[in-house]
N, CA and C atoms as a LAMMPS dump frame, in Angstrom:
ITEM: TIMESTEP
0
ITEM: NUMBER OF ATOMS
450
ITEM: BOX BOUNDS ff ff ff
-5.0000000000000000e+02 5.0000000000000000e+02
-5.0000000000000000e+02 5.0000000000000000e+02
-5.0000000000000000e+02 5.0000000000000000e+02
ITEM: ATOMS id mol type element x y z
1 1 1 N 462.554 277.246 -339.19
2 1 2 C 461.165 276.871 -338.942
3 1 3 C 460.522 276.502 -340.275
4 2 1 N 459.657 275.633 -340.347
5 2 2 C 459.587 275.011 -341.699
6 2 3 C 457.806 275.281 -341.42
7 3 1 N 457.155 275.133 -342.908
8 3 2 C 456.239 275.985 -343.329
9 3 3 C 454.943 275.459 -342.293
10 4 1 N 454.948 274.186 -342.175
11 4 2 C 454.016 273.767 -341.168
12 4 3 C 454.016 274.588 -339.55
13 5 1 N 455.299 274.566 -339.499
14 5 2 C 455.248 275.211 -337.958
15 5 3 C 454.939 276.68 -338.197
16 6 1 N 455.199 277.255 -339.621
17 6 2 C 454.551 278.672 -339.21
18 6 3 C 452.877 278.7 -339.341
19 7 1 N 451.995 277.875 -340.046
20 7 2 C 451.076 277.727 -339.884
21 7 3 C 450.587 277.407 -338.448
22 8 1 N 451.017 276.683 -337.794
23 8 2 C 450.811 275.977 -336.645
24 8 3 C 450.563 277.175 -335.529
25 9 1 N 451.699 278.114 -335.854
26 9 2 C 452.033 279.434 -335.137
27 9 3 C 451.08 280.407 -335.187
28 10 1 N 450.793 280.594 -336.644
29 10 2 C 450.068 281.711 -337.277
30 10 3 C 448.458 281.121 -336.413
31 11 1 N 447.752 279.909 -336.247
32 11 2 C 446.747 279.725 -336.252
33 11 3 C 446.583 280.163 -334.124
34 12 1 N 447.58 279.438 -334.116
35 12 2 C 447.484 279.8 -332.228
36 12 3 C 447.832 281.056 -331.882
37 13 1 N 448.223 281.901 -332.565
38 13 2 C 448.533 283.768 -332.36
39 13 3 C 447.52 284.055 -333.046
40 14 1 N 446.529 283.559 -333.69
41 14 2 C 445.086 284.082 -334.377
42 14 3 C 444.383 284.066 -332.944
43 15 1 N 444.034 282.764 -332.683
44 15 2 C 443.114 282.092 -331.424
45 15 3 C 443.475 283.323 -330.015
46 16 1 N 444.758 283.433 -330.084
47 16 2 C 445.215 284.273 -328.98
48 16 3 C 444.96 286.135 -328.828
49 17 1 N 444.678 286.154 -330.272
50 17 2 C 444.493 287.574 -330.394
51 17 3 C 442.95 287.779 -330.45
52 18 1 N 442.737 287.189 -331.16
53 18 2 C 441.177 287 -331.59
54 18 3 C 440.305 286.019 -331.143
55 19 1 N 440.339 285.455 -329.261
56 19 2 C 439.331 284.4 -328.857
57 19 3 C 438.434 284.504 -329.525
58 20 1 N 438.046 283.091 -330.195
59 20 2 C 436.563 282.671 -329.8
60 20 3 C 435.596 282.57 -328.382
61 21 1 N 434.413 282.813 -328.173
62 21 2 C 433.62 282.815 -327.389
63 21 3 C 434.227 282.834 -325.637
64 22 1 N 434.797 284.413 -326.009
65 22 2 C 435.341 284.698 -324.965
66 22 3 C 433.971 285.144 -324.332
67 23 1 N 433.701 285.092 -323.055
68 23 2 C 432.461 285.693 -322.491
69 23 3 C 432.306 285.196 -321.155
70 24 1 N 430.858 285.436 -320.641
71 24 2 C 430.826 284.838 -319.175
72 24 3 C 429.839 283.944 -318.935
73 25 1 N 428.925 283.475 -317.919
74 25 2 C 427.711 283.23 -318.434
75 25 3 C 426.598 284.028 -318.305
76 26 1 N 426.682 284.949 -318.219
77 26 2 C 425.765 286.007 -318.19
78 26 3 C 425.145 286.246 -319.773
79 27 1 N 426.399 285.921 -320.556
80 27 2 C 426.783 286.045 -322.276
81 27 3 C 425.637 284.844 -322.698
82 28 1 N 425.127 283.792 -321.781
83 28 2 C 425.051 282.8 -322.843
84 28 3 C 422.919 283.03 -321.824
85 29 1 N 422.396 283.292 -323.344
86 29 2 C 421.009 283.891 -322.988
87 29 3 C 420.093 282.511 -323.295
88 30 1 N 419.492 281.766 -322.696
89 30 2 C 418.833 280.868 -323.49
90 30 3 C 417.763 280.247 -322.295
91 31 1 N 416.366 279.985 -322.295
92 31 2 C 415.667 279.305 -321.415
93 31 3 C 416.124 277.758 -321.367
94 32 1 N 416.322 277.254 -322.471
95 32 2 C 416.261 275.983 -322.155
96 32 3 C 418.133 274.961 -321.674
97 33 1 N 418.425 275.729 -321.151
98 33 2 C 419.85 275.195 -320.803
99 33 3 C 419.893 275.442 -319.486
100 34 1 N 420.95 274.405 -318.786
101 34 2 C 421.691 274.701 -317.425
102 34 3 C 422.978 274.781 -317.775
103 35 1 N 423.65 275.877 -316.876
104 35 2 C 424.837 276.504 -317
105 35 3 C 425.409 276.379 -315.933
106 36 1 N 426.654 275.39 -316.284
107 36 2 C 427.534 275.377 -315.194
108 36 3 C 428.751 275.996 -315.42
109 37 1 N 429.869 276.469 -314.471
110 37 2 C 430.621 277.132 -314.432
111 37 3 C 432.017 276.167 -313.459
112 38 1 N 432.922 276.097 -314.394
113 38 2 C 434.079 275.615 -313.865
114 38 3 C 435.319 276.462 -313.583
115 39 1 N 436.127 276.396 -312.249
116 39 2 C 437.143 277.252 -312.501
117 39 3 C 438.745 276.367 -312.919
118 40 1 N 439.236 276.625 -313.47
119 40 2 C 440.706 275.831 -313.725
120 40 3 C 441.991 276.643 -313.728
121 41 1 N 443.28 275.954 -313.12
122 41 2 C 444.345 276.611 -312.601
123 41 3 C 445.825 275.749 -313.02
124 42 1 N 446.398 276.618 -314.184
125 42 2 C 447.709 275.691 -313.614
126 42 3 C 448.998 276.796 -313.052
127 43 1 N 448.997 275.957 -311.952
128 43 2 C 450.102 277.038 -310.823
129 43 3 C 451.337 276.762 -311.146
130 44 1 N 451.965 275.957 -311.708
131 44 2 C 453.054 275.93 -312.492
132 44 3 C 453.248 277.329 -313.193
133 45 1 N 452.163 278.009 -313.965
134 45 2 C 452.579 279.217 -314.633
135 45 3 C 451.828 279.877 -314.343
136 46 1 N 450.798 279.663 -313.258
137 46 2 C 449.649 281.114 -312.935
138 46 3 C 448.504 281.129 -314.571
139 47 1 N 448.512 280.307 -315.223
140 47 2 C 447.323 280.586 -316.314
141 47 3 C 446.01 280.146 -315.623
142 48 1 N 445.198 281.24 -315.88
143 48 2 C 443.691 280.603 -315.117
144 48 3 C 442.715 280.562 -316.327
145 49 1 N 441.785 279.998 -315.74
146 49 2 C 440.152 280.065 -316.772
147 49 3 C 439.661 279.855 -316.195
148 50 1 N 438.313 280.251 -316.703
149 50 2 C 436.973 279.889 -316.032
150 50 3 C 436.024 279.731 -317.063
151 51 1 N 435.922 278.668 -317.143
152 51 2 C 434.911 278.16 -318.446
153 51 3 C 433.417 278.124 -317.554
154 52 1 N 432.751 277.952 -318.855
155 52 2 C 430.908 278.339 -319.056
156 52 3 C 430.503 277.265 -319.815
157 53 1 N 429.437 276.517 -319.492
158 53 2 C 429.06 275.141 -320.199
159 53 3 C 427.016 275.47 -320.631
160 54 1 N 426.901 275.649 -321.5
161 54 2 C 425.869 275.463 -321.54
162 54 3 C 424.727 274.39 -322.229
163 55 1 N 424.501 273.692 -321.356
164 55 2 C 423.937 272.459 -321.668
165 55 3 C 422.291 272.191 -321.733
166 56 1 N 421.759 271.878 -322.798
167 56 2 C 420.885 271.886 -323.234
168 56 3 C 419.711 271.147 -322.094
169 57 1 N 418.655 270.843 -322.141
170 57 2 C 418.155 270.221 -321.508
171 57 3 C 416.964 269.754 -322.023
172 58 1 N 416.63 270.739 -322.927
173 58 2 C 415.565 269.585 -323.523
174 58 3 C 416.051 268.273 -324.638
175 59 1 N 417.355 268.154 -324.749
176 59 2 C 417.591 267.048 -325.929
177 59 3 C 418.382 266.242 -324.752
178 60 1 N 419.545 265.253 -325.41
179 60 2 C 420.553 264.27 -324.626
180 60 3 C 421.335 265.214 -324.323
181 61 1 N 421.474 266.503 -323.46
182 61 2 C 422.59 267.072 -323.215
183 61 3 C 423.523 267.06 -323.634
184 62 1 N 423.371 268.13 -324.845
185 62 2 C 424.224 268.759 -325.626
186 62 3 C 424.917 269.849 -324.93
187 63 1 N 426.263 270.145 -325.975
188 63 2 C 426.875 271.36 -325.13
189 63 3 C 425.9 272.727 -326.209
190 64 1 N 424.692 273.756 -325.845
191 64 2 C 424.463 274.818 -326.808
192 64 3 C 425.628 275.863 -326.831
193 65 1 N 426.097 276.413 -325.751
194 65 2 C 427.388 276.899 -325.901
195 65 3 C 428.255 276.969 -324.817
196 66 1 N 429.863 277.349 -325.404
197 66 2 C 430.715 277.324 -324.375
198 66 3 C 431.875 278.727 -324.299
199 67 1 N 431.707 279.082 -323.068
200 67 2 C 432.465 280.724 -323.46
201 67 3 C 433.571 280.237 -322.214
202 68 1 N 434.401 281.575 -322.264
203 68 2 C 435.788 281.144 -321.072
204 68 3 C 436.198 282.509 -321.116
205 69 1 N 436.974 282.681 -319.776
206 69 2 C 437.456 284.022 -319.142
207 69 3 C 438.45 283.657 -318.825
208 70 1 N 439.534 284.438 -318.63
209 70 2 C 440.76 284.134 -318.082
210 70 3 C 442.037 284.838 -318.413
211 71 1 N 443.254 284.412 -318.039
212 71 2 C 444.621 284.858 -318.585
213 71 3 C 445.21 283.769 -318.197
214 72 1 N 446.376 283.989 -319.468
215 72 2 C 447.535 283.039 -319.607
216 72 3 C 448.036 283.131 -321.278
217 73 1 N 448.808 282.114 -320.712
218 73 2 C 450.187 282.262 -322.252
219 73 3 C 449.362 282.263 -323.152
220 74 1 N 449.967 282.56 -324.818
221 74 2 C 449.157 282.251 -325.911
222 74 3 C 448.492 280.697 -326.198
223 75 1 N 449.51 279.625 -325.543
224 75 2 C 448.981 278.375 -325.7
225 75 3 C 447.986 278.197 -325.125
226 76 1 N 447.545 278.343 -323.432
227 76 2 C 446.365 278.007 -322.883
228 76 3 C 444.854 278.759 -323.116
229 77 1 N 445.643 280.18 -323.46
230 77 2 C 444.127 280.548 -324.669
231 77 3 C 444.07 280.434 -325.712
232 78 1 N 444.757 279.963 -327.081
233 78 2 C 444.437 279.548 -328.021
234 78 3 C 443.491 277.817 -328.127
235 79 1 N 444.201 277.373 -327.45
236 79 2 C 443.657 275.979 -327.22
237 79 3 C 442.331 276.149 -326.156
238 80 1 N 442.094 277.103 -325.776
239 80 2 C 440.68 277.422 -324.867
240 80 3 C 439.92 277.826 -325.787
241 81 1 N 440.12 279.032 -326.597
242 81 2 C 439.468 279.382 -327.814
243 81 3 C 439.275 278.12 -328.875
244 82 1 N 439.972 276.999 -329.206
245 82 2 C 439.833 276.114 -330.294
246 82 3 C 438.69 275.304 -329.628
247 83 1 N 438.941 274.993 -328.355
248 83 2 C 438.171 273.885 -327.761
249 83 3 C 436.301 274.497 -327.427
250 84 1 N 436.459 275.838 -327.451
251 84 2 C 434.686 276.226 -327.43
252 84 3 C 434.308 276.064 -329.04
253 85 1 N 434.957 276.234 -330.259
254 85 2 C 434.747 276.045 -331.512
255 85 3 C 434.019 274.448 -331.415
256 86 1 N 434.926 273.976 -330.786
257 86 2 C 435.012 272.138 -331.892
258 86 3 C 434.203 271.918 -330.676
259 87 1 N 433.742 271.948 -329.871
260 87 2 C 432.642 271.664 -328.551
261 87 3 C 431.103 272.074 -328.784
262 88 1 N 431.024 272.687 -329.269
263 88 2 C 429.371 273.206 -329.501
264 88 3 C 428.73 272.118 -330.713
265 89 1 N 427.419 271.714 -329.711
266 89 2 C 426.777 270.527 -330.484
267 89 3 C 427.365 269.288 -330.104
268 90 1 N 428.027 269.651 -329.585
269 90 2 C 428.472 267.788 -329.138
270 90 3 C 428.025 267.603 -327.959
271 91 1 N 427.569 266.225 -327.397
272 91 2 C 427.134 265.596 -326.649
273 91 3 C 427.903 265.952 -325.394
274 92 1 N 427.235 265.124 -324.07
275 92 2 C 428.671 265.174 -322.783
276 92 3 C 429.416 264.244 -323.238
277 93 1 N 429.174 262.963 -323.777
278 93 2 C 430.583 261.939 -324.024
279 93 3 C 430.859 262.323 -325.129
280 94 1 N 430.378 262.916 -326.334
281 94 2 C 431.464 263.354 -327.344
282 94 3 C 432.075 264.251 -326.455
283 95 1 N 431.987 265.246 -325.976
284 95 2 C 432.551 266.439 -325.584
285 95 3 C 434.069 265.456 -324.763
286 96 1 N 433.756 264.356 -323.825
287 96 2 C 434.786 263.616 -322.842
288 96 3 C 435.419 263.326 -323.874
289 97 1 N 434.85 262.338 -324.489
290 97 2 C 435.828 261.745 -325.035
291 97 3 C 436.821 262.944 -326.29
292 98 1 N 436.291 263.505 -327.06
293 98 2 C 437.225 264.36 -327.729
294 98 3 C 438.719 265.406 -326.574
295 99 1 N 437.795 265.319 -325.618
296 99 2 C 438.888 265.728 -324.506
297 99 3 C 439.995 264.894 -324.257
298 100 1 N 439.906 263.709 -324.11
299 100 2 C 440.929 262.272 -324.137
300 100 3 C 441.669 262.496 -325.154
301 101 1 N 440.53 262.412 -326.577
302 101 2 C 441.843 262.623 -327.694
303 101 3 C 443.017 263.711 -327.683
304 102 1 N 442.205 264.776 -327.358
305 102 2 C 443.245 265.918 -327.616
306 102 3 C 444.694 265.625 -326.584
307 103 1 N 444.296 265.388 -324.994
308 103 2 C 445.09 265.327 -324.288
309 103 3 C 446.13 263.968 -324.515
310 104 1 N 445.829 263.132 -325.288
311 104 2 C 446.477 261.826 -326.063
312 104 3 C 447.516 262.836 -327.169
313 105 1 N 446.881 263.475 -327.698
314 105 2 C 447.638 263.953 -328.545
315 105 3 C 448.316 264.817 -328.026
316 106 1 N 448.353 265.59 -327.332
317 106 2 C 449.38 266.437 -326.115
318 106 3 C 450.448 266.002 -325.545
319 107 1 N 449.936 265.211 -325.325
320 107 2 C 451.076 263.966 -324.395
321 107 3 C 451.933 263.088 -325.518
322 108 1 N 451.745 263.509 -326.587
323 108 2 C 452.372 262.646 -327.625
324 108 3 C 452.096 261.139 -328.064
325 109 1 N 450.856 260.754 -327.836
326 109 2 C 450.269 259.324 -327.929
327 109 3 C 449.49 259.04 -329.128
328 110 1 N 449.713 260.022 -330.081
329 110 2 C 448.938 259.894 -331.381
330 110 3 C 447.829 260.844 -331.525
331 111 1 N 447.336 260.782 -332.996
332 111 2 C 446.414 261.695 -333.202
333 111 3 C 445.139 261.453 -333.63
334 112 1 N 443.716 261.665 -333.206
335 112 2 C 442.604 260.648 -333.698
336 112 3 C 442.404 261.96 -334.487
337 113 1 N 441.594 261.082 -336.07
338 113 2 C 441.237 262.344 -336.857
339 113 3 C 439.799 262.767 -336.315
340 114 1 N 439.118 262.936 -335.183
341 114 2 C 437.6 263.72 -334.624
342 114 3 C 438.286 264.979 -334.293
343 115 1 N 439.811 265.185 -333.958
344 115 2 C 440.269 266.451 -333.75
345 115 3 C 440.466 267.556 -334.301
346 116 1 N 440.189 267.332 -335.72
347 116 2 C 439.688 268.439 -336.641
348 116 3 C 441.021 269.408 -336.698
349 117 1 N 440.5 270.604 -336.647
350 117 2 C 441.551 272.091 -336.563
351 117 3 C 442.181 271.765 -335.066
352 118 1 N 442.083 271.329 -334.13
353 118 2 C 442.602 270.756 -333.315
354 118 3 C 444.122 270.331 -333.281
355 119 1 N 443.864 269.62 -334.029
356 119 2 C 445.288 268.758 -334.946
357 119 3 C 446.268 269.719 -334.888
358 120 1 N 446.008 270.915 -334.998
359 120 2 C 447.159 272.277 -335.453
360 120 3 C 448.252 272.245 -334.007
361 121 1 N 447.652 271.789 -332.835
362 121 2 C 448.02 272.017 -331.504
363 121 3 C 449.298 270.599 -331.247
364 122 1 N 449.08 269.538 -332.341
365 122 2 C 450.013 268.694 -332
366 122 3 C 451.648 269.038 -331.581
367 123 1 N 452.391 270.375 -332.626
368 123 2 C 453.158 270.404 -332.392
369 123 3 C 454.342 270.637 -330.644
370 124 1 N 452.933 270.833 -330.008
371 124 2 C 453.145 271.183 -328.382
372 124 3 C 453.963 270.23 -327.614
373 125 1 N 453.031 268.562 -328.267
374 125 2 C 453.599 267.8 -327.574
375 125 3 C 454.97 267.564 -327.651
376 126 1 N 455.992 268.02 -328.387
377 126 2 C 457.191 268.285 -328.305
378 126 3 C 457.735 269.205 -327.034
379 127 1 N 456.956 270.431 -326.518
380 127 2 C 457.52 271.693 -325.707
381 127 3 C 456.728 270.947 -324.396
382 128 1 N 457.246 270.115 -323.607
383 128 2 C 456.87 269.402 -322.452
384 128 3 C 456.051 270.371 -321.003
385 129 1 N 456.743 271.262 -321.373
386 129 2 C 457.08 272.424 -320.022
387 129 3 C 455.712 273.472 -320.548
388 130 1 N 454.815 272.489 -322.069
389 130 2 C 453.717 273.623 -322.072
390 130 3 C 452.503 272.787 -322.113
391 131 1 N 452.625 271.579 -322.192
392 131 2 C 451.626 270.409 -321.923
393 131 3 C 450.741 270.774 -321.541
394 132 1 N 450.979 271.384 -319.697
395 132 2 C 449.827 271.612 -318.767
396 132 3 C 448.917 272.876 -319.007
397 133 1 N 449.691 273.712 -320.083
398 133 2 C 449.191 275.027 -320.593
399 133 3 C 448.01 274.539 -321.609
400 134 1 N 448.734 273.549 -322.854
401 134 2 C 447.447 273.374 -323.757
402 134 3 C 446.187 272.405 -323.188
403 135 1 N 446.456 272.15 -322.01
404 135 2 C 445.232 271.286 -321.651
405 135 3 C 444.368 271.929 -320.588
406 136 1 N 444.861 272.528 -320.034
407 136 2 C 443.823 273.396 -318.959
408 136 3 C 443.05 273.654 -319.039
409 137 1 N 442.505 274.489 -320.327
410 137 2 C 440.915 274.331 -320.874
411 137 3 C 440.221 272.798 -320.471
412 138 1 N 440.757 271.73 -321.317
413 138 2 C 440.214 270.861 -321.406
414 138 3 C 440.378 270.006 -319.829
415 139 1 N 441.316 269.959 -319.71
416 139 2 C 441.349 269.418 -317.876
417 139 3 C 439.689 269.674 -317.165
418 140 1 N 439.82 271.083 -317.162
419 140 2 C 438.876 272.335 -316.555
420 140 3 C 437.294 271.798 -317.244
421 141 1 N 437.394 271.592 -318.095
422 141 2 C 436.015 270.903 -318.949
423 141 3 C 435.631 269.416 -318.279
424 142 1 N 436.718 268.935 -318.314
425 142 2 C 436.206 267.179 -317.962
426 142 3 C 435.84 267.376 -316.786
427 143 1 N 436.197 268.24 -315.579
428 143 2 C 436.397 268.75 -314.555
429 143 3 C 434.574 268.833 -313.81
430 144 1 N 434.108 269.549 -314.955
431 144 2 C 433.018 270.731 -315.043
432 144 3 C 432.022 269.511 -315.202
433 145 1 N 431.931 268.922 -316.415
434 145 2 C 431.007 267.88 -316.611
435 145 3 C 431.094 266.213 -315.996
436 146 1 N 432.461 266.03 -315.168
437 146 2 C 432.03 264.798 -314.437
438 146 3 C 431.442 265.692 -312.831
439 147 1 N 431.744 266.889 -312.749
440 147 2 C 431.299 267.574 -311.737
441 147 3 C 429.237 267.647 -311.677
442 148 1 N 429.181 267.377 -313.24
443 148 2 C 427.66 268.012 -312.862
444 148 3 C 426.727 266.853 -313.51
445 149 1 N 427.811 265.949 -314.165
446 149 2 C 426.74 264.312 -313.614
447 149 3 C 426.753 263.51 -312.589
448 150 1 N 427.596 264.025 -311.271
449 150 2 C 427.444 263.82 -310.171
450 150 3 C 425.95 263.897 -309.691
């Protein structure tokens, strides 16, 4: 294993031990937001989530924050934990579109640099059989917000 992949390792067994904005929405206290709640499933391995969107309402609907509940492998919560980091403050189409990138980069289609610490997750797209693991968060997100500009 060469020094990149233990970084790569070390950062997604951080995310996995130590979520970010693990919570519910009960967690996210604020008058001026609507909070929607998405549930996401991949039955291939039984990993679930349930992400929390909290979207601003007095500006262009921003994300103010984003928390998630759930179980599953270290990949689908590390990459759940990365994706409430790099999501807060971004718009609904930044939020889409950075979702595209990542899942571009999952799928092995290249890497846009808006993906930030993100980037760490490329090495996945090699382990095919975990694809549907690092995207479930984000699936579950695009999910949530073409759900609630309906």
């Amino acid at each position: 294993m060469g020094f990149l992949d233990e970084i790569y390792k070390d950062i997604i067994l951080d995310h996995y031990k130590k979520p970010r904005n693990r919570g519910t929405a009960e967690d996210i206290a604020a008058e001026d937001v609507k909070v929607i709640s998405q549930e996401g499933l991949n039955p291939s391995c039984g990993d679930e989530l349930l992400l929390h969107l909290a979207i601003e309402t007095s500006t262009e609907a921003r994300l103010k924050d984003v928390r998630f509940s759930g179980e599953g492998c270290a990949i689908s919560q590390a990459s759940a934990s990365m994706m409430t980091v790099a999501l807060r403050g971004k718009s609904i189409d930044e939020a889409l579109a950075l979702s595209q990138h990542f899942k571009e980069m999952i799928q092995g289609k290249g890497i846009n640099e808006s993906l930030g610490e993100l980037k760490m997750l490329q090495g996945i797209s090699k382990l095919h059989a975990r694809v549907k693991c690092a995207t479930l968060a984000w699936v579950t997100l695009e999910q949530a917000l073409l759900n609630q500009k309906r």
